[in-house]
C-alpha positions, 0 to 999 in steps of 0.5 A: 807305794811309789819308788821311794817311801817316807818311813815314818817315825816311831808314834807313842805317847810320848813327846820327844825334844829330838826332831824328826830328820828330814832329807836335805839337798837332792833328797828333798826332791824325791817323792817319799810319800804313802799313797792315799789308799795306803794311808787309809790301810794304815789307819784301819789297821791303828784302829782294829789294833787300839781295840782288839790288844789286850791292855794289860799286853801292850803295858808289859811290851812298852814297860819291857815286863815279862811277857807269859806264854799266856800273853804271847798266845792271847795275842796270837790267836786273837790275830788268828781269828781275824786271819792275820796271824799269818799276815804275810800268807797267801790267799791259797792258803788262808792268808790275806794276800797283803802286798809288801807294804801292807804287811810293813804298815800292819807289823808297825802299827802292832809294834808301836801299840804294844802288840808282842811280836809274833812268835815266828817259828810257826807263821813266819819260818816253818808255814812258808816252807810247808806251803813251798815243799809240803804236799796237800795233806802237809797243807791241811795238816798244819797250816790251820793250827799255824793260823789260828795260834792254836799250836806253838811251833819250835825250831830244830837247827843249832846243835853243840858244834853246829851253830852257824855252821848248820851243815855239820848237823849230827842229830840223825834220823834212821829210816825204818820203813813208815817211820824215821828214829831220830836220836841227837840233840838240838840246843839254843832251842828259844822258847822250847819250853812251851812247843807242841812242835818242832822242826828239825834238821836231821842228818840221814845220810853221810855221803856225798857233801854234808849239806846233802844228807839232810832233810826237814822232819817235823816232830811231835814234841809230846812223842816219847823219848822227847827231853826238854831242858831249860838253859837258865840265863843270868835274869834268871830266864830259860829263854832258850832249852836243850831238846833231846831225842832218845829214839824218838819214832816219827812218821815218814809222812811228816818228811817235808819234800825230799829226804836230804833235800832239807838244805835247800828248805833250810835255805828258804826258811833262813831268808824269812828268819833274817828279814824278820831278825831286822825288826825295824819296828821293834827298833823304832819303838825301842828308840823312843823307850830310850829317849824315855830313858835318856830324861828321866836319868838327865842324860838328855841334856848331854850333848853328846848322848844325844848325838849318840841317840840321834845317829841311831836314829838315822840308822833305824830309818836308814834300815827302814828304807832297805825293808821296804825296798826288799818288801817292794822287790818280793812283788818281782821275785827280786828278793834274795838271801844275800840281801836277807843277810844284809838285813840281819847285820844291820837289824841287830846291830841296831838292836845291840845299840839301843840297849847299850845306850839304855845302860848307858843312860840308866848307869848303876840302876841298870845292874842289879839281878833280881827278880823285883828287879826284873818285874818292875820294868821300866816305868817312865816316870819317876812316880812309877812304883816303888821298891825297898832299897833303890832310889826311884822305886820300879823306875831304876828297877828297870830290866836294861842290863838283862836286855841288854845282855840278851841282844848280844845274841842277837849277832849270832843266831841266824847266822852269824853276821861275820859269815853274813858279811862273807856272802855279802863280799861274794855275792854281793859285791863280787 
């Protein structure tokens, strides 16, 4: 890639009235091109792609319908036996060393066919960790069943009480002998549900700092003594669980690095889970499902909304191009937490707009709480499906104001973008 990259616009079937935004003034001068080979890269992987998704798969993620575990795990292991489900890996480890605007260009040909995102507790956040501080047979161990999507992984940070301020983690692990007991509770714990195993932030010692008396043990969810307790939502979804731990025996050998040296690791892993939080290809396909939207209600010829519309889609490039600058510096080890954290604010950000602008659009239609209602999605044309008792059939049927609900998280979790504004102010900008 050369200094500066072109972000390209959300591609989808669909044809948008809005034009693509061009640089103006100095910016025109400024060499915003993909070089030839890269090109090339995006190309093959569009077309692996447009062949190995399940079609079923990719109508559910345009039309935003309930994706399965079965759904999300098809996806993954079929990337797993290319390799790529760890796409961002090393080749030490099995991974395709793709440099950082290969794996851009692979997330965004995914995301605008209609590939579920990547569940990323196990390739995304826990791997990277395991492979920087683990030992060889933590390598062996995991690592392949990470790869192949054959084991689904949670996370084990946020208590009650222990949220954005994750060094107040009380879930306590006592060590005896070859083994730790682990007795607390983790809660938020997103798709907890479906885990085979989670990783935690347990307290083993109360001296010193708080942040050093933890460390990072990975658990064995189907271990005795493991609860796990769904937290419904409003759509009717336990997206999100509480877990428990009622002495639960986990071998010393699961201990990743040092014992209460697990802050350290947590840091690492919250870099990963914050670049990933930005999802600037999850937005630039969610902005064209709003355009959608935006015509088949007649919002479109407002100009204000509009103007709404197009100012999100000025942010979304803008938060492309601070991406693939971080991508690019990752080559050089210039990536840092803080600029991880500045992604996070943005990224979510975009992601509470789009969906507001979607209610916006949908006006009443987007209200109604039902599970007709939530399985018919947003169809896209008027001709789409029909439902007893709403104008429109699946069209107003549409799922928006349980997205929309759902993005209000969005600023919260991974720390809060408040806390993330304060590292920003000291490290930052001094």
């Amino acid at each position: 890639m050369r200094v500066l990259q072109k972000p390209s616009l959300p591609r989808t079937g669909h044809s948008t009235d809005i034009p693509a935004i061009e640089p103006t003034g100095d910016t025109a001068t400024m060499d915003l091109a993909f070089t030839p080979e890269e090109q090339q890269f995006r190309e093959d992987i569009r077309a692996w792609v447009q062949t190995h998704l399940p079609q079923d798969i990719a109508h559910k993620v345009h039309h935003a319908l309930r994706l399965s575990k079965d759904d999300m795990q098809r996806w993954a292991k079929i990337l797993g036996q290319k390799g790529w489900l760890g796409h961002g890996w090393p080749t030490a480890f099995g991974g395709p060393g793709w440099s950082a605007v290969q794996k851009h260009l692979f997330e965004e040909e995914c995301a605008l066919a209609g590939a579920p995102r990547v569940v990323p507790f196990g390739p995304v956040m826990v791997a990277p960790v395991i492979m920087a501080f683990g030992n060889p047979e933590q390598h062996q161990r995991f690592l392949p069943g990470i790869a192949s999507g054959e084991v689904w992984w949670s996370q084990g940070y946020s208590e009650p009480g222990s949220g954005s301020d994750l060094a107040s983690v009380k879930c306590k692990a006592e060590r005896q002998g070859d083994k730790f007991i682990v007795n607390g509770q983790k809660t938020w714990t997103t798709l907890g549900q479906y885990g085979d195993w989670i990783f935690c932030l347990v307290r083993t010692s109360n001296e010193g700092k708080p942040q050093t008396g933890i460390s990072f043990l990975l658990i064995d969810m189907k271990s005795p003594g493991v609860t796990v307790r769904p937290i419904v939502l409003l759509d009717g979804e336990a997206e999100v669980n509480e877990v428990w731990f009622d002495n639960v025996e986990v071998p010393a050998n699961n201990l990743i690095g040092e014992e209460n040296k697990g802050w350290t690791y947590a840091k690492y892993l919250l870099g990963h889970e914050r670049t990933n939080i930005a999802d600037v290809n999850r937005a630039k396909r969610e902005l064209e499902r709003l355009k959608r939207v935006a015509k088949a209600e007649n919002m479109y010829e407002d100009a204000r909304f509009r103007d709404e519309i197009a100012k999100l889609e000025v942010d979304v490039i803008a938060l492309e191009m601070m991406v693939l600058r971080v991508l690019s510096a990752e080559k050089t080890g210039k990536s840092s937490l803080d600029i991880a954290g500045l992604l996070k604010i943005r990224g979510s950000e975009i992601q509470q707009r789009y969906t507001e602008l979607m209610m916006l659009a949908a006006g009443p239609f987007s209200l109604p709480f039902i599970e007709e209602a939530m399985e018919a999605g947003w169809q896209g044309d008027q001709a789409a499906g029909s439902l007893a008792g709403f104008p429109g059939g699946g069209l107003h049927c549409a799922p928006l104001a349980s997205h929309y609900f759902n993005t209000r998280k969005t600023t919260i979790y991974g720390g809060s973008n408040e806390v993330q504004r304060n590292i920003v102010a000291q490290t930052v900008l001094g």
